[in-house]
N, C-alpha and C positions, 0 to 999 in steps of 0.2 A: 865531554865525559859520557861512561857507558853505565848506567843503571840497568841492571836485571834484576828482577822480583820473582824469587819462585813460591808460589802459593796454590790453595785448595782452592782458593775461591777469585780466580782471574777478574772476573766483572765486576769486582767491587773495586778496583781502580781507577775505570773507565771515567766517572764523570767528573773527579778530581784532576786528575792530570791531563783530561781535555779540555779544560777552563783556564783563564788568566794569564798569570806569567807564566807557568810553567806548557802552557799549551805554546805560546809563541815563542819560549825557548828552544821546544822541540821542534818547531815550523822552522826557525831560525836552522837546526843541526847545532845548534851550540849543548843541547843535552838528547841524550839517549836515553829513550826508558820503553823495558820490554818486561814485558809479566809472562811469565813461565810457570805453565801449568804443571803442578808435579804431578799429577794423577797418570799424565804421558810418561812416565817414566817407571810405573809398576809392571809387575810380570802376570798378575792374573784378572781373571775377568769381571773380577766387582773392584780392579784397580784400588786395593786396597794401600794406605798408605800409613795405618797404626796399628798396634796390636795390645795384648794386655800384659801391664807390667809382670816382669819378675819379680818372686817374691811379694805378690800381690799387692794390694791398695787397690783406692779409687780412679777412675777413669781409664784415659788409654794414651800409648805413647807412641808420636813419630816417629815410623823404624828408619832404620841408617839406609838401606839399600836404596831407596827411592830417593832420597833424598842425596844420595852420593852421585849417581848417576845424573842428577840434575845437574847438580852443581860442574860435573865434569864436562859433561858435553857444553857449558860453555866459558869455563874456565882456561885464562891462562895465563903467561906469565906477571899481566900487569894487572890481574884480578885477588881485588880483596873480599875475601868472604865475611860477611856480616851474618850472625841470629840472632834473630831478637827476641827475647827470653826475661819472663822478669828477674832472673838469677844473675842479668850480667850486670855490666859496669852501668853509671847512671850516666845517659846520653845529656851531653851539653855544648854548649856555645864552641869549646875551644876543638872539641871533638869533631862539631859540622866543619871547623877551619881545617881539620888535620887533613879530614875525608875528603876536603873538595879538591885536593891537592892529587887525589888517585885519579887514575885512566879507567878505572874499571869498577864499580861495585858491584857484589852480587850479594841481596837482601834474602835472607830465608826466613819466612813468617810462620814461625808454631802454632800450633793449636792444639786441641784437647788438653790432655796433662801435661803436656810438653815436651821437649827433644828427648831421645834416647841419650845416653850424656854423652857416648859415643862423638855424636856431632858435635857437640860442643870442643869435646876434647878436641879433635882429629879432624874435621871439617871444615868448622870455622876459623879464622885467624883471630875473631873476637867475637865478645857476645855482649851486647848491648839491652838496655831496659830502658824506657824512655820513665820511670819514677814507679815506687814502692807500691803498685797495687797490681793487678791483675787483669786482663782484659780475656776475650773470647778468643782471642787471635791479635798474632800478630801484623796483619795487613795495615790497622792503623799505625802500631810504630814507624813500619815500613813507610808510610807515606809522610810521617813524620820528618824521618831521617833522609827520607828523600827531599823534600821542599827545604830543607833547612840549608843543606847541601848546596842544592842545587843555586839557591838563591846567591851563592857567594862566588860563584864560579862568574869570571868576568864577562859582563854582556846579557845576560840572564836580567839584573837588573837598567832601570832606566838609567839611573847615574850610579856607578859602580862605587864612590865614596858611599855610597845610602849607608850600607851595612857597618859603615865605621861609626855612625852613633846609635848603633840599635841595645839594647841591652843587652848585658854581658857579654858585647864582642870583646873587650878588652882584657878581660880576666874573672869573666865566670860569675861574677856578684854584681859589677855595677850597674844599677837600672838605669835606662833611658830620663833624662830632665822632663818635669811636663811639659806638652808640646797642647797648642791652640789654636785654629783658625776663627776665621770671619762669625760673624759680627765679633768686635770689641767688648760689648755688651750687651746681656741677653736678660730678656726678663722671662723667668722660668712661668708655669703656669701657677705656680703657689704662689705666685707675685714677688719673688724674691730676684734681686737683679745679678745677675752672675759675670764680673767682669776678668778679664785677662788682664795681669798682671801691668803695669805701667814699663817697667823696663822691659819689657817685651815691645811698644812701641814707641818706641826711643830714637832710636835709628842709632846709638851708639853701640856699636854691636863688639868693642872690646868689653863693655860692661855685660851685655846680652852674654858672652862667652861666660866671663865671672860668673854670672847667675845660674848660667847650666851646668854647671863647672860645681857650682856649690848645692844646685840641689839633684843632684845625682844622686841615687841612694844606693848604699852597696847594704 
């Protein structure tokens, strides 16, 4: 898969997606991810890339010109256009499943007051909100909906079943069973002794299924 990110602020992805899995995914060629500076794509000399609303109000809005031109020079037929805007859909679980299935994403990350609506309408093929609040930019969604992605696409992970008992892979609502490692039991610093459940080491692991089966929480 091809990730492109076009944004004001390039550098702020650098030390996310140089770490972890997603670094040795990209070491690997199993994911692509390229950040695209929009400022390269304006026509004057202070590269400007918003201006002020019509019909006035607060702040200022990213105009469609620069941002069209990004998106062209590397769009194409197997590329889906993503912005991230908190007016769009609420990004979740089944949505990273739909996206990991693309060849091409191209993320566009808003800022100031947000897109001219232009882009939303004509630009993008969707517009996405990672939840009901508002941030400074979208570069964090972007990285969001990129690791969520990405992580599903096969070989990205260590064992590719991982993601089948993560939360809300199955339909959006069901949480992950709790999960426990080493020691058995632990004596906190309040002196309180904190143990992992008994049928967790059992070794009868049709019953181990029942019990994560039943405390699943949707």
């Amino acid at each position: 898969m091809k990730i492109d990110i076009i944004t004001i602020f390039p550098n702020i992805f650098d030390s996310y997606f140089d770490e972890s899995i997603i670094k040795r995914a990209r070491e690997k060629n199993i994911v692509e991810i390229n950040i695209i500076n929009l400022r390269n794509f304006t026509t004057d000399k202070r590269k400007t890339v918003d201006d002020t609303p019509f019909g006035g109000g607060e702040g200022m809005v990213m105009m469609v010109e620069p941002i069209e031109k990004a998106v062209n020079s590397i769009k194409t037929q197997d590329s889906h256009v993503i912005a991230l805007s908190a007016k769009g859909e609420l990004f979740k679980q089944s949505k990273a499943k739909t996206l990991s299935q693309k060849k091409h994403l191209i993320l566009i990350c808003g800022r100031y007051e947000g897109f001219d609506q232009r882009i939303l309408d004509e630009i993008a093929d969707e517009v996405l909100s990672i939840g009901n609040f508002v941030l400074t930019g979208g570069e964090i969604p972007a990285m969001i909906v990129a690791d969520s992605v990405a992580r599903l696409i096969p070989g990205v992970l260590g064992n590719e079943s991982s993601p089948e008992t993560d939360s809300y892979f199955s339909d959006d609502k069901t949480k992950q069973y709790p999960i426990y490692t080493k020691p058995a039991e632990y004596k906190s610093q309040n002196g309180k002794t904190l143990k992992v459940p008994d049928i967790l080491l059992s070794g009868n692991h049709e019953e181990i299924k029942q019990w994560r089966e039943k405390n699943s929480k949707t």
